[in-house]
TORDOVO-207835 format. One line per field, with one value per residue: residue number from 0; chain; x, y, z of N, C-alpha, C in turn; residue in one letter. Coordinates in steps of 0.05 Angstrom, whole numbers, plus 5000, padded with zeros to 4 digits. Example, Ala and Ser with C-alpha at 12.3 -4.5 7.8 and 13.67 -1.06 7.14 Angstrom:
REM residues 2
guba (0_1)
firo (A_A)
nx (5264_5257)
ny (4886_4955)
nz (5156_5142)
cax (5246_5273)
cay (4910_4979)
caz (5156_5143)
cx (5264_5258)
cy (4934_5001)
cz (5156_5157)
filum (a_s)
REM end
This chain:
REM residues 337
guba (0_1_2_3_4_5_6_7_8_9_10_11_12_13_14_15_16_17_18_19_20_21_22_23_24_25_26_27_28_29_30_31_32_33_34_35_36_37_38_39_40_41_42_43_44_45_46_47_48_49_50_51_52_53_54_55_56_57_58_59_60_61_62_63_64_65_66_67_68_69_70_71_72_73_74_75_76_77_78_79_80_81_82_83_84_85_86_87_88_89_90_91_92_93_94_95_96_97_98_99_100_101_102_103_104_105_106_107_108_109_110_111_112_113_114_115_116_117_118_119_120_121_122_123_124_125_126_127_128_129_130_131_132_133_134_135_136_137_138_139_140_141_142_143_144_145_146_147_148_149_150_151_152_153_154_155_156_157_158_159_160_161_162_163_164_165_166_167_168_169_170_171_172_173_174_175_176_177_178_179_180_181_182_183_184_185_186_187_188_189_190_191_192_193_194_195_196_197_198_199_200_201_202_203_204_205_206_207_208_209_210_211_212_213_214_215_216_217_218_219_220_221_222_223_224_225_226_227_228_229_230_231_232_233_234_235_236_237_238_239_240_241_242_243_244_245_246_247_248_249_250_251_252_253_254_255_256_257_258_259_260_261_262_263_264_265_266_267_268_269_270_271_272_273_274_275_276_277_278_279_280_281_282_283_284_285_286_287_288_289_290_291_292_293_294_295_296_297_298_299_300_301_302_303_304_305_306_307_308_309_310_311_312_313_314_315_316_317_318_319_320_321_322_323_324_325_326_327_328_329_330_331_332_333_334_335_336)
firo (A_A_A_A_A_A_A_A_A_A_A_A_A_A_A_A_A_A_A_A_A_A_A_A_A_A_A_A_A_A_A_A_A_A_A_A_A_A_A_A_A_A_A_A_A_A_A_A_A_A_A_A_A_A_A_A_A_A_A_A_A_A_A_A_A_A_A_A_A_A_A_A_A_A_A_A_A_A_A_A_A_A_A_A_A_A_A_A_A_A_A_A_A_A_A_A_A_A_A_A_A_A_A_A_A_A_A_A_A_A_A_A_A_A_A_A_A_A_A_A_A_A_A_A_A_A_A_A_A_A_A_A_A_A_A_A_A_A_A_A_A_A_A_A_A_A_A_A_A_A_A_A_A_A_A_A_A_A_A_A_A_A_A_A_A_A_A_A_A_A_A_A_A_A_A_A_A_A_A_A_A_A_A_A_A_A_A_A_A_A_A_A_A_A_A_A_A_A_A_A_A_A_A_A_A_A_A_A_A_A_A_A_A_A_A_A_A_A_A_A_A_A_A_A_A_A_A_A_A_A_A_A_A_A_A_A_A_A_A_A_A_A_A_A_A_A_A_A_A_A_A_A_A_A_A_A_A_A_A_A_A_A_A_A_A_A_A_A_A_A_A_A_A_A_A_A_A_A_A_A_A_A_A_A_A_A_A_A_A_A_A_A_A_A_A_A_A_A_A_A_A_A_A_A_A_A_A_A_A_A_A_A_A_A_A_A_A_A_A_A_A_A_A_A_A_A_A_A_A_A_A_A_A_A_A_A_A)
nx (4713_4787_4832_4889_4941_4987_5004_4988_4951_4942_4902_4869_4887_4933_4985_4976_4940_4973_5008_4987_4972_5016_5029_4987_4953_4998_5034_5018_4968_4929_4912_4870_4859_4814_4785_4747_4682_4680_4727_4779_4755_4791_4813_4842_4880_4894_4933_4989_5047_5098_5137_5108_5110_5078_5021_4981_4951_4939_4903_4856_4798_4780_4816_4859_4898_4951_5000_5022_5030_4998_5045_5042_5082_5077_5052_5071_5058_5069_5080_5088_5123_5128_5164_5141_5070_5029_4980_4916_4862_4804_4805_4762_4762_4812_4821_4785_4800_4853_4834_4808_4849_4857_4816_4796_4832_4857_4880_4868_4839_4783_4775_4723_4702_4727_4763_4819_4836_4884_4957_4996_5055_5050_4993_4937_4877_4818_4755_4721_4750_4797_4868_4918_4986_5044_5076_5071_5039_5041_5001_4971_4962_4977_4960_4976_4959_4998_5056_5052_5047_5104_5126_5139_5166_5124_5132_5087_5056_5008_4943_4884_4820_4772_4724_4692_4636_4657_4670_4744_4805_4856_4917_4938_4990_5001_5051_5066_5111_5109_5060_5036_5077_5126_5099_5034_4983_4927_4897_4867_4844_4782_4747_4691_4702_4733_4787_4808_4857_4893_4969_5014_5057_5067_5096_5098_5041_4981_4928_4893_4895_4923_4873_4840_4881_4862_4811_4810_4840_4800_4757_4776_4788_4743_4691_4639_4623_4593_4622_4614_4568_4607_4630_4690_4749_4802_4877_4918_4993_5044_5112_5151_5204_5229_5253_5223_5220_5217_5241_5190_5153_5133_5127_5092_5081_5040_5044_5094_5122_5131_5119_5135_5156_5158_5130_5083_5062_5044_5024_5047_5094_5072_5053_5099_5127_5091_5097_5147_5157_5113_5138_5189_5168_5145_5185_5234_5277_5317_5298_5320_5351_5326_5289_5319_5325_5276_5276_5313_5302_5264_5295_5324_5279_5266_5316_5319_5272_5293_5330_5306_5277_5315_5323_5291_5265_5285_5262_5219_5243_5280_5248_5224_5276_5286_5239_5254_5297_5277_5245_5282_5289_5322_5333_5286_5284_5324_5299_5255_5205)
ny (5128_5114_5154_5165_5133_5076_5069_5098_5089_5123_5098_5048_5009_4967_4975_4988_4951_4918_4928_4930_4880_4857_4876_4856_4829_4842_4882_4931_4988_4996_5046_5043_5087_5097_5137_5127_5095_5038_4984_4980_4988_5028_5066_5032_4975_4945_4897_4848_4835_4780_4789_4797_4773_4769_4764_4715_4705_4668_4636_4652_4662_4701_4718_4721_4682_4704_4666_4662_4716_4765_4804_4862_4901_4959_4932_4884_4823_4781_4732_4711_4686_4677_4664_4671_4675_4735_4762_4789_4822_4853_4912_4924_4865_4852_4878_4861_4810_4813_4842_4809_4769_4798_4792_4795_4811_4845_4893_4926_4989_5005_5056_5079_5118_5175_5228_5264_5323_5354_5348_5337_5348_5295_5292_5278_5302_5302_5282_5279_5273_5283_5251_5223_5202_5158_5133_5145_5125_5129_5112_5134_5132_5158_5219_5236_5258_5259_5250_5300_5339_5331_5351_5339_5326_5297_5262_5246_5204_5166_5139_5122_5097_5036_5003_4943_4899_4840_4776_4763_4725_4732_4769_4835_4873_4936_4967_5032_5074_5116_5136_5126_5139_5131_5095_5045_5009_4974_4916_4883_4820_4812_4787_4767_4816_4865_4897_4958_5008_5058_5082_5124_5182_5252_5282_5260_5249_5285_5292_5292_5276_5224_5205_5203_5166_5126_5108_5111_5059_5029_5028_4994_4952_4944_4948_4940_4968_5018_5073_5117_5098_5085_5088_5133_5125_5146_5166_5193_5171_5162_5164_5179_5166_5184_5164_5124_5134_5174_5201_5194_5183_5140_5130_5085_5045_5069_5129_5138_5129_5087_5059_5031_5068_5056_5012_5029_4995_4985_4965_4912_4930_4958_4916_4891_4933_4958_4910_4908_4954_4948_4907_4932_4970_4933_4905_4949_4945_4971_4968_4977_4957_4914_4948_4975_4931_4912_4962_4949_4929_4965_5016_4988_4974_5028_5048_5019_5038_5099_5087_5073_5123_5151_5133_5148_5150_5102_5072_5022_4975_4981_4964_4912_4880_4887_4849_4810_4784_4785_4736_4703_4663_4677_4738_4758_4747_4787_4832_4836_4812)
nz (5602_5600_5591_5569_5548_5541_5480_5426_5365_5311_5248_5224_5183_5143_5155_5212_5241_5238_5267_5315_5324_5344_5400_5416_5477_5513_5560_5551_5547_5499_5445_5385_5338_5284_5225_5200_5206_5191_5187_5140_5084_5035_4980_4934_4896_4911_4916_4936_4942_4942_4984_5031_5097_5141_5142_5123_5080_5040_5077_5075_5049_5020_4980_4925_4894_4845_4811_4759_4713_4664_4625_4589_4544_4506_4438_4450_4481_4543_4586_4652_4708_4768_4829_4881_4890_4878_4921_4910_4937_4963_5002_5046_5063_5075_5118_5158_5164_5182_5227_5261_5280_5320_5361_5424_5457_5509_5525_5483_5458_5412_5374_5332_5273_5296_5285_5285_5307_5326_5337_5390_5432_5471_5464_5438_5399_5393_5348_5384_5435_5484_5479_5515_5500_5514_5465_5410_5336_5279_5228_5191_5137_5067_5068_5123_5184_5217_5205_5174_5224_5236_5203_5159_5089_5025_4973_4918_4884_4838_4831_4789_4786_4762_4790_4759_4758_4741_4720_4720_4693_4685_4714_4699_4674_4639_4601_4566_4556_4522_4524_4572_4606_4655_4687_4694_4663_4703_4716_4747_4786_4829_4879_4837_4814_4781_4786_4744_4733_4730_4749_4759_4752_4765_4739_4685_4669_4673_4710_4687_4630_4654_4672_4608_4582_4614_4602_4542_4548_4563_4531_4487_4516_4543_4514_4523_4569_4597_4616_4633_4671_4717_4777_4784_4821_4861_4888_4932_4927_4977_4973_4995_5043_5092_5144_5204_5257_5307_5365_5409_5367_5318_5245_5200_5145_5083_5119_5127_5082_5060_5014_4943_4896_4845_4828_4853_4903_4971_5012_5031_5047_5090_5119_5134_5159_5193_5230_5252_5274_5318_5348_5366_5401_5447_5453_5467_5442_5391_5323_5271_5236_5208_5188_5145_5119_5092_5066_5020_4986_4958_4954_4901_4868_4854_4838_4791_4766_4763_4732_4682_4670_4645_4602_4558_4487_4488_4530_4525_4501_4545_4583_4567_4569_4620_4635_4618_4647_4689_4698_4715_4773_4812_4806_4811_4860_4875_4864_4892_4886)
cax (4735_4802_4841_4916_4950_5017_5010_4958_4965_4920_4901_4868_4900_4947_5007_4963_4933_5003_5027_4969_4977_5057_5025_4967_4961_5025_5030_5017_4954_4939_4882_4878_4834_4810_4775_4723_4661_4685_4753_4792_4762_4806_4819_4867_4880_4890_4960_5006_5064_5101_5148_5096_5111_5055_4997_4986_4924_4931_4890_4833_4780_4775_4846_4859_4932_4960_5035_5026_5011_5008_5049_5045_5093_5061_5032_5072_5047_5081_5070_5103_5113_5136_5173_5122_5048_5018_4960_4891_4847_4789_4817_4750_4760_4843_4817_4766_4826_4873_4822_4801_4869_4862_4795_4797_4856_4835_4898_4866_4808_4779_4752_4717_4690_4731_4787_4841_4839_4907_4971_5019_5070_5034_4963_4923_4857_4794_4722_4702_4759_4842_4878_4945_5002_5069_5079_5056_5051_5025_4994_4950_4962_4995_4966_4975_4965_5026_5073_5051_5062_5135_5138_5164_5152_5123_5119_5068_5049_4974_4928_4861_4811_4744_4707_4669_4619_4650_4699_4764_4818_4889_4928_4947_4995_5012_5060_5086_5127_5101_5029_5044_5099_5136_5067_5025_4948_4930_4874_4871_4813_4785_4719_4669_4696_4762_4794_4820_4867_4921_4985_5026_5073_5049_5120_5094_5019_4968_4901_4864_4915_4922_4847_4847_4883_4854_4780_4823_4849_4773_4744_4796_4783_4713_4671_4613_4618_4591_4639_4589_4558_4619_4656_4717_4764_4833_4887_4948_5002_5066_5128_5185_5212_5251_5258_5212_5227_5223_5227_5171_5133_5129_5113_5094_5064_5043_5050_5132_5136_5149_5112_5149_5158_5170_5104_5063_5066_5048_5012_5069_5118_5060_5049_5125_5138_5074_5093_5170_5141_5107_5160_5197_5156_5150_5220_5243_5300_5316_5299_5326_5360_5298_5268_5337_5323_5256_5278_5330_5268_5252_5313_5327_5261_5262_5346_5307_5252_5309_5355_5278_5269_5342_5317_5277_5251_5287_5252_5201_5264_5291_5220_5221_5308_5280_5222_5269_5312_5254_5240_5292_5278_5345_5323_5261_5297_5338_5284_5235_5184)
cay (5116_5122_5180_5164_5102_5068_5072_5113_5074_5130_5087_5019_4991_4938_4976_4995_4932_4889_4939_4926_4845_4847_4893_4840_4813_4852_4894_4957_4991_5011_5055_5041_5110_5104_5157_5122_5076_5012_4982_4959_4999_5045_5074_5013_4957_4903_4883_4848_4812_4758_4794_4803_4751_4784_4754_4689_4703_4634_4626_4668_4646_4732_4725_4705_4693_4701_4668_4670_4743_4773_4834_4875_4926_4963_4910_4854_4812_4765_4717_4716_4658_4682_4647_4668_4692_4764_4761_4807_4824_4876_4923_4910_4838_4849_4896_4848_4787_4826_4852_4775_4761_4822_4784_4781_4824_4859_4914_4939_4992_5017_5080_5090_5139_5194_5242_5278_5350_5363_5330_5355_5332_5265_5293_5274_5317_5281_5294_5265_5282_5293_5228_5223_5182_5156_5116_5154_5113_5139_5100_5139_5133_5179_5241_5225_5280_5253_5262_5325_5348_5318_5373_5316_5339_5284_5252_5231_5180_5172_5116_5119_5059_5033_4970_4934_4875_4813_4760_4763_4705_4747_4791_4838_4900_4944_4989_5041_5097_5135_5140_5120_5153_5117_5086_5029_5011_4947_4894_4862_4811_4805_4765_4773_4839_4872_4942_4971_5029_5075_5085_5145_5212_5282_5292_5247_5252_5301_5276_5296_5248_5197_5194_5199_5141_5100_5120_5096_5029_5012_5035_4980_4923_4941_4971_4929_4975_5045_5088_5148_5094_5075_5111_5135_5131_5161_5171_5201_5150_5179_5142_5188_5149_5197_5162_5119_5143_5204_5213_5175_5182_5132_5123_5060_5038_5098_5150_5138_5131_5061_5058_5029_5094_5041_4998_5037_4977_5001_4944_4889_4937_4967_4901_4889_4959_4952_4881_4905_4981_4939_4887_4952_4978_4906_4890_4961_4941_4993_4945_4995_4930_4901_4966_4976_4909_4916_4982_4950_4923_4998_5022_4976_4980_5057_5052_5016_5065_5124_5082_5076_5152_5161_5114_5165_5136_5072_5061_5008_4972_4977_4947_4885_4874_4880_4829_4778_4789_4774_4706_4684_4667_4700_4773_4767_4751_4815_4856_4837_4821)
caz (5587_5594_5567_5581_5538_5531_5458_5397_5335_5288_5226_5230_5159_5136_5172_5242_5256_5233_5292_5340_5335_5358_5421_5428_5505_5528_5588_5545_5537_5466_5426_5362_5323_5260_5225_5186_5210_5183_5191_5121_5072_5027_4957_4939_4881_4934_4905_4957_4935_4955_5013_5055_5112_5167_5140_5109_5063_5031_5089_5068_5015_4999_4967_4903_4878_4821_4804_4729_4697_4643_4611_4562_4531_4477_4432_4456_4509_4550_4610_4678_4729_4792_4854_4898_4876_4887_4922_4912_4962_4973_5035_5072_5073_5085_5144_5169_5166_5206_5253_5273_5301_5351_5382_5454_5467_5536_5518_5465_5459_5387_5369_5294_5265_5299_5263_5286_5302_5333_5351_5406_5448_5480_5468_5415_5401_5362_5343_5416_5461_5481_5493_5525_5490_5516_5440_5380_5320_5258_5219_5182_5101_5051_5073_5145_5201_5241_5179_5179_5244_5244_5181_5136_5057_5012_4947_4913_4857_4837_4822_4792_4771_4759_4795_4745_4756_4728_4737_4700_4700_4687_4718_4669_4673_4622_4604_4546_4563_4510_4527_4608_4626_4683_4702_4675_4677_4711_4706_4779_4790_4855_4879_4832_4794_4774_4782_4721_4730_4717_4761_4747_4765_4747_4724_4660_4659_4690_4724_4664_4611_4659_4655_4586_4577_4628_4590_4525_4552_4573_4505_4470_4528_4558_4500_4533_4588_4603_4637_4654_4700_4749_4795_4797_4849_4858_4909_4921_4948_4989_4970_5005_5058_5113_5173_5215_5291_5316_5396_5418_5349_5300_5224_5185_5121_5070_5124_5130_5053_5051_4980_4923_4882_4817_4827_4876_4916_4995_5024_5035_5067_5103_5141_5140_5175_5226_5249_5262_5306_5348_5363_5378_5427_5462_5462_5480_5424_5360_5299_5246_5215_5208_5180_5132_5107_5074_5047_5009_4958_4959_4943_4887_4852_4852_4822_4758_4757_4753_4699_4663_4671_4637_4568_4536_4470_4493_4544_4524_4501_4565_4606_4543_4581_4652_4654_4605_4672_4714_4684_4724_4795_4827_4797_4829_4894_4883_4858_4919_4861)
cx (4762_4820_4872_4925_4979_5018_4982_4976_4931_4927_4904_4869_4917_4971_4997_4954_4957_5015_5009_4972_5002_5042_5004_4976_4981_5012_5017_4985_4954_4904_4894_4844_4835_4782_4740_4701_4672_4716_4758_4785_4775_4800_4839_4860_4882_4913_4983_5025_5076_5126_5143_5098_5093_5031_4997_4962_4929_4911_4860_4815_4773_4801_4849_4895_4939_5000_5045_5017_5027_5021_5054_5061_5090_5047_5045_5060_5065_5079_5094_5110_5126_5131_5146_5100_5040_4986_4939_4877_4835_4796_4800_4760_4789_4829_4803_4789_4844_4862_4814_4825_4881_4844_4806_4820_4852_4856_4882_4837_4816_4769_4747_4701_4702_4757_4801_4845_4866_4926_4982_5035_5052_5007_4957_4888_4837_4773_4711_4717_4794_4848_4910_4959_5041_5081_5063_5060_5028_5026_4966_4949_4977_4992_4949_4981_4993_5048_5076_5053_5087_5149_5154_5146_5147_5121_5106_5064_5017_4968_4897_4854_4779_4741_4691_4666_4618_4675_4719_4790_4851_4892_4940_4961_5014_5022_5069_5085_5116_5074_5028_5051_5115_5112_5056_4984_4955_4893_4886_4835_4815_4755_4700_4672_4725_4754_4810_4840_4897_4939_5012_5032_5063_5068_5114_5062_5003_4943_4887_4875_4908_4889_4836_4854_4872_4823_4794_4825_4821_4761_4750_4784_4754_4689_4647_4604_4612_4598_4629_4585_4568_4632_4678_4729_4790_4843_4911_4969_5030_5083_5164_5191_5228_5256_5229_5212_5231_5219_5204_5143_5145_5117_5116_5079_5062_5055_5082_5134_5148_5137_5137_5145_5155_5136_5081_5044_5064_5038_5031_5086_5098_5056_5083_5133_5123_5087_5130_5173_5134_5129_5181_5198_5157_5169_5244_5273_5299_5315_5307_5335_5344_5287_5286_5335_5300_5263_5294_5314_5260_5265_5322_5304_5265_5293_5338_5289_5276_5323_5332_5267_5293_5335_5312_5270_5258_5280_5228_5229_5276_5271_5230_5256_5298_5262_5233_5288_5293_5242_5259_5287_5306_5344_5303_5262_5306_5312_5259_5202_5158)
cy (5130_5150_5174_5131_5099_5077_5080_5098_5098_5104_5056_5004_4976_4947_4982_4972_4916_4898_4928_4889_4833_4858_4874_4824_4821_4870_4929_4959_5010_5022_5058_5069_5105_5118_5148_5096_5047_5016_4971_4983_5017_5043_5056_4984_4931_4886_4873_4829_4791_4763_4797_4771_4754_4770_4733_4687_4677_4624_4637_4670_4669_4732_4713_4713_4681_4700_4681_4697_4746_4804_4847_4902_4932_4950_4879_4846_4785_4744_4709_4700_4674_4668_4645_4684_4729_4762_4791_4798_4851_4886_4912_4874_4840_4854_4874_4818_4787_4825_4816_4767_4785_4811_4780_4794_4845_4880_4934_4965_4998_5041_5081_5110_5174_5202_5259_5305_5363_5342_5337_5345_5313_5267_5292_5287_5310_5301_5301_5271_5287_5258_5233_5199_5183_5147_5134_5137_5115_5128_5107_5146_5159_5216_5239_5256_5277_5256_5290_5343_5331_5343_5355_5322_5302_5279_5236_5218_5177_5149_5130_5098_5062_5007_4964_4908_4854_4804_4758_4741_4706_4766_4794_4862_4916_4969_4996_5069_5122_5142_5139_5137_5119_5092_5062_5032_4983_4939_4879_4849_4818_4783_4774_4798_4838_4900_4944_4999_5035_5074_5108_5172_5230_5291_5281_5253_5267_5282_5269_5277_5232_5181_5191_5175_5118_5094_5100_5068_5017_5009_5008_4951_4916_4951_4964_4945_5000_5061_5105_5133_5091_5095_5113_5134_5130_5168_5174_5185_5163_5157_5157_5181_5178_5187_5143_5120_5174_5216_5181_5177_5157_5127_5103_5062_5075_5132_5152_5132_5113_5047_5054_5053_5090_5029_5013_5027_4988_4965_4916_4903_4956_4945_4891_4906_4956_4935_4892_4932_4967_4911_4905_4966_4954_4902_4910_4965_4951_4960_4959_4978_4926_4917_4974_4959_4916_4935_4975_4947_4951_5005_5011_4979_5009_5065_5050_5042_5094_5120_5086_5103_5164_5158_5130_5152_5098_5053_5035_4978_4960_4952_4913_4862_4870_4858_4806_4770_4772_4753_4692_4692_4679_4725_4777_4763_4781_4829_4857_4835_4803)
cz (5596_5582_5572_5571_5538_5496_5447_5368_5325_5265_5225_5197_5159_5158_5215_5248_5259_5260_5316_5338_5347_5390_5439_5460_5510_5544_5579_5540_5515_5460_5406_5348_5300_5254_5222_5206_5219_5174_5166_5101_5055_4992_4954_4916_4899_4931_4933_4955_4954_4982_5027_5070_5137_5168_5124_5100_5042_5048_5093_5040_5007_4987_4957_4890_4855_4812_4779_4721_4676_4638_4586_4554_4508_4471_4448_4485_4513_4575_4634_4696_4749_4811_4873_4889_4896_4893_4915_4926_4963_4998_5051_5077_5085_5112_5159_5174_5186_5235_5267_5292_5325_5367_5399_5467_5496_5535_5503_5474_5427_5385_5347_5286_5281_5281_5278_5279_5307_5350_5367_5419_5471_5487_5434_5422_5378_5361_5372_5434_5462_5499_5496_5517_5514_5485_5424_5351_5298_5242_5201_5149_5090_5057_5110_5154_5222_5223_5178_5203_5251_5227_5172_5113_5044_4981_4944_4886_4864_4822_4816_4777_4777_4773_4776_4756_4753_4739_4710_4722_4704_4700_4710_4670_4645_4614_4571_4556_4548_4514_4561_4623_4644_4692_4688_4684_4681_4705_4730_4786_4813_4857_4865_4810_4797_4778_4761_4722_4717_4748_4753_4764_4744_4739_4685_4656_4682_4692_4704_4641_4626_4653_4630_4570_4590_4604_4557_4521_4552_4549_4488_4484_4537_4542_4510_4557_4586_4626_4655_4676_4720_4747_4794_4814_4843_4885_4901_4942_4954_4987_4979_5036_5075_5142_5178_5243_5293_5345_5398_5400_5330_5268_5210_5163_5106_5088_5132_5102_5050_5023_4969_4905_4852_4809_4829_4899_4948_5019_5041_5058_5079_5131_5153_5166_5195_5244_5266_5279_5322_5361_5376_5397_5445_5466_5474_5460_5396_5339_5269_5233_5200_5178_5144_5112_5081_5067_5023_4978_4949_4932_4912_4864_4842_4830_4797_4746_4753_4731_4682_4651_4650_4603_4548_4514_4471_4515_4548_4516_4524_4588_4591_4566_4616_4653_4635_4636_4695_4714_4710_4761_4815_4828_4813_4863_4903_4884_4882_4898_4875)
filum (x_x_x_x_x_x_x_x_x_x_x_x_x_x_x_x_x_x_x_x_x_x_x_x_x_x_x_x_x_x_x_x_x_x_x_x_x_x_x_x_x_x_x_x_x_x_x_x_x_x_x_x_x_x_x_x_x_x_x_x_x_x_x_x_x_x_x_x_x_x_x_x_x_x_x_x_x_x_x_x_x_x_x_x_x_x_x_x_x_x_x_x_x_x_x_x_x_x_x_x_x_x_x_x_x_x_x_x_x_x_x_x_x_x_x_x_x_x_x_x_x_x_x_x_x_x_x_x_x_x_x_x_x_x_x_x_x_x_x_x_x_x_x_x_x_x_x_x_x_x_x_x_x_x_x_x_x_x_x_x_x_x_x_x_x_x_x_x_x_x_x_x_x_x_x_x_x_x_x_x_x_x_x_x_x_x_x_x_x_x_x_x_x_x_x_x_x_x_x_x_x_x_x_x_x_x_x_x_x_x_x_x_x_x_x_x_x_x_x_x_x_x_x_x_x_x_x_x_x_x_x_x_x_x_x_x_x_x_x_x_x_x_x_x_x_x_x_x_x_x_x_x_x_x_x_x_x_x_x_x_x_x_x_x_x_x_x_x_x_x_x_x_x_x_x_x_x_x_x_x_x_x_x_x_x_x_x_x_x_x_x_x_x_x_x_x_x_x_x_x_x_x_x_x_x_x_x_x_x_x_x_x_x_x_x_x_x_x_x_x_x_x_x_x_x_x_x_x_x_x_x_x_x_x_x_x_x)
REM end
């Protein structure tokens, strides 16, 4: 094999493959590493709203969208229509979606199941061997080894949740400040089952609360269910944005901190950010516009989440004024909803 590429895309997810299909059939050769076995899976609600323009899962019978949802602040509950729907989607199947429109690419190679012992100036050092990069483009999630050797500090925001067994017909998120924090729990179907979790900063609730309430919320909606028996799963999602270029490194999707900091939204401007790196590398042409653009959704979400942080007991108050706002379909233009 090989040892010597035009481009290393570590991290075969929503932002690494969106980068490896702009690269497809060009003059460049590319390895794409990911750590694990199997391509797609992750710790991940599956949420991908309607700014994602990369992939067109309308065209995929694993993706189920939802325009109408429901929300709830405190006790009230309320219902949602939105311009364009938010799709769900299990990662393997996202992963397995993506990966289909790389077939046949004679550029490409794969490697899976290896991990990343050391990075260095245009050597990369695995389980299995040292590969030589001209293009570094890191692509490897929130606690990404290429982030980390750039020495870029992160923040983090935290999700945990349960898969259960059945089919549910809403999507349902709900928030109170006073029991939350900043954060809400969600109710996201997908084929066949739903994930149930929490979303939340350790500036408002610790691991052991947030679970607490999540354990709470289920007790109230799921009493049919026994918690002892499912798994937890939890992750910590990186939502501090510093840059995406560095020299002849790149970062996209969670490992550049293109997370919504407000939602915890990564997935959309994960395929956003991939698809506009590799048009970068191909075209030879800075796309920071490009890259400026989708942050502006960022930016903007995260401004509310700080006026929200300001409210203090009026903050539930304040959510009830934002999604009367979001009724209308111009807000949800601004807000990138």
């Amino acid at each position: 094999m090989e040892t010597h590429f035009d481009v290393i895309i570590l991290g075969a997810g929503p932002a690494g493959l969106a980068c490896a299909k702009e690269l497809k059939n060009s003059h460049k050769k590319v390895l794409i590493i990911e750590k694990n076995e199997i391509i797609g899976p992750k710790i991940c609600a599956g949420g991908v709203t309607g700014q994602n323009s990369v992939v067109d899962l309308s065209k995929s019978s694993r993706a189920l969208a939802f325009q109408k949802q429901v929300v709830k602040i405190g006790k009230i509950r309320r219902k949602l229509v939105l311009s364009s729907p938010i799709y769900i989607m299990n990662r393997k199947d996202l992963g397995e979606f993506q990966k289909k429109e790389l077939e046949q690419s004679e550029n490409f190679t794969f490697i899976k199941g290896e991990k990343v012992i050391e990075i260095s100036d245009r050597n990369i050092e695995t389980t299995k061997g040292v590969y030589n990069y001209d293009i570094l483009v890191g692509a490897d999630g929130s606690n990404s080894r290429v982030r980390r050797y750039l020495k870029l500090k992160s923040l983090m925001s935290y999700g945990q949740y349960y898969e259960i067994e059945e089919k549910r017909s809403e999507l349902i998120w709900n928030f109170d400040c006073k029991n939350y924090g900043v954060g809400y729990i969600w109710e996201f179907p997908q084929i066949n089952k739903v994930t149930v979790g929490i979303y939340y900063e350790l500036e408002y609730l610790s691991h052991e609360k947030a679970r607490a309430q999540l354990h709470e919320y289920m007790k109230k909606n799921y009493s049919h269910i026994d918690i002892s028996s499912l798994k937890l799963y939890g992750a910590p999602i990186n939502c501090e944005y510093l840059g995406y270029k560095f020299k002849q490194i790149y970062l996209i999707g969670d490992a550049a901190g293109f997370t919504s900091l407000t939602t915890g939204e990564g997935i959309g401007y994960a395929l956003e950010s991939g698809s506009i790196v590799g048009r970068e590398i191909i075209e030879g042409v800075s796309k920071k516009n490009e890259i400026e653009k989708i942050l502006e959704f960022k930016k903007r979400q995260e401004k509310g989440l700080a006026s929200l942080k300001r409210k203090g007991k009026w903050a539930n108050f304040y959510l009830h004024i934002f999604f009367a706002l979001l009724k209308t379909k111009k807000f949800q233009k601004y807000i990138g909803s």
